[in-house]
C-alpha positions, 0 to 999 in steps of 0.5 A: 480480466483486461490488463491495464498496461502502463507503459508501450504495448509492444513491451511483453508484459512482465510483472503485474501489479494487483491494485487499483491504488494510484500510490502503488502505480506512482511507486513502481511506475518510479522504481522504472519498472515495466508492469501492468495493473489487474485489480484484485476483486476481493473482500478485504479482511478488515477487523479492528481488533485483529493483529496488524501484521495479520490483516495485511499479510492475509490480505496482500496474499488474498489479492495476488492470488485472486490476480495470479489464478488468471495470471499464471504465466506472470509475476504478481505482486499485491500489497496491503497497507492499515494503520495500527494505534493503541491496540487497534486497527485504523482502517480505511474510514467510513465517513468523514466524522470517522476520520476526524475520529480517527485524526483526533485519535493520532493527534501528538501521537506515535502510530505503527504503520503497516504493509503486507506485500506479496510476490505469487508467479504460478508458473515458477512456484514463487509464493512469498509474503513480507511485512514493513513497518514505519513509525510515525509521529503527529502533529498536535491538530486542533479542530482546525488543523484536522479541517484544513487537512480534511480540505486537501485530502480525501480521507476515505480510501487511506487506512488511517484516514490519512496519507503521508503524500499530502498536506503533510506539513500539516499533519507530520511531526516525525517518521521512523522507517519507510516513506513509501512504506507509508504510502503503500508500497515500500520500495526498497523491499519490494526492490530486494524481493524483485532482485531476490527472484530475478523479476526486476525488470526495467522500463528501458533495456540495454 
C-alpha cells in the first residue's frame, strides 16, 4: 500500500495517519506534525442501534490495525467519528432525503458527538485506544434552513450529515467541548497521546 507523504520526501517518515479524510490531514497537517497518509481499507461497523462509543473505538482500532499489519516499523494512528441523538447512531447518510432526515431530527436539539482514536506501533508493542466527546446544539432549521445548508455542504461522507467546518452559521447554536473533536480528530488528545509515547514529531526540527 503506497504512502502518501505530506510534506518533503527526504523527511524519514514518522508517524502514519490511516484516513482518507481531508479534515484529519488538515488537523494534523495544523498540529506541524510530519506524517504520511495510508488509508485504511476496511469495513466500518455501522449499526444504528449500537452504543456510540463502541462503534467508533472498534472502528478507529479496525483501521490502525489493518494500516499498522504493513506498517510495523511506524506509528499509526486512526480515528473514527458518529453522531449519536436520542438513542440512536446518525452515521454517514446514504442519501440526500437521509440527511434531511437526519438535520430535521437535530434541528433545536443537543446531540453527542463522537471520536475513537487509536494509536498502534507494532515495533514497540504500542496499542492504545480513547474516545472524546463534545456536546453540540442546533439551531432551529426550517426547510429552508436545511436546503441552504445542503447547498454548501456535501452531507454524504459526514456522521450526522454534517460538518462543523462549514455553514455553521447556519446550523450551530452551542458547542460544549472540542471542535476538532467534531471535525474528526480532537487535537488536544491526540496531542497528549502523541506526547504520552514520545511520537510528537515536528514538521521542522531544531
Amino acid at each position: 500500500m503506497p504512502i502518501q507523504k505530506n510534506h518533503d520526501q527526504n523527511h524519514e517518515m514518522e508517524l502514519v495517519l490511516a484516513s482518507s479524510s481531508p479534515r484529519r490531514r488538515h488537523l494534523l497537517t495544523e498540529m506541524e506534525l510530519r506524517f504520511a497518509v495510508v488509508p485504511a481499507e476496511v469495513e466500518e461497523w455501522n449499526d444504528s442501534e449500537a452504543d456510540a462509543e463502541s462503534v467508533v473505538l472498534h472502528n478507529c482500532r479496525l483501521k490502525a490495525e489493518a494500516v499498522a499489519a504493513d506498517q510495523t516499523q511506524c506509528p499509526v494512528l486512526a480515528a473514527d467519528t458518529t453522531v449519536a441523538f436520542d438513542g440512536m447512531v446518525l452515521n454517514k447518510p446514504v442519501d440526500l432525503e437521509e440527511a434531511r432526515c437526519m438535520l430535521r431530527k437535530l434541528s433545536g436539539q443537543t446531540h453527542t458527538v463522537y471520536t475513537g482514536i487509536c494509536l498502534v506501533f507494532k515495533a514497540r508493542r504500542i496499542d492504545e485506544v480513547l474516545c472524546v466527546t463534545s456536546e453540540v446544539t442546533f439551531r432551529e432549521l426550517d426547510e429552508e434552513g436545511i436546503s441552504r445548508y445542503l447547498d454548501i455542504v456535501d452531507p454524504l461522507d459526514k456522521a450526522g450529515a454534517y460538518g462543523i467546518q462549514e455553514g455553521r452559521e447556519i446550523i450551530l447554536e452551542n458547542l460544549n467541548g472540542s471542535l476538532s473533536n467534531v471535525m474528526g480528530l480532537p487535537v488536544e488528545a491526540t496531542r497528549e497521546l502523541l506526547q504520552k509515547h514520545n511520537l510528537l514529531v515536528p514538521l521542522k526540527l531544531g
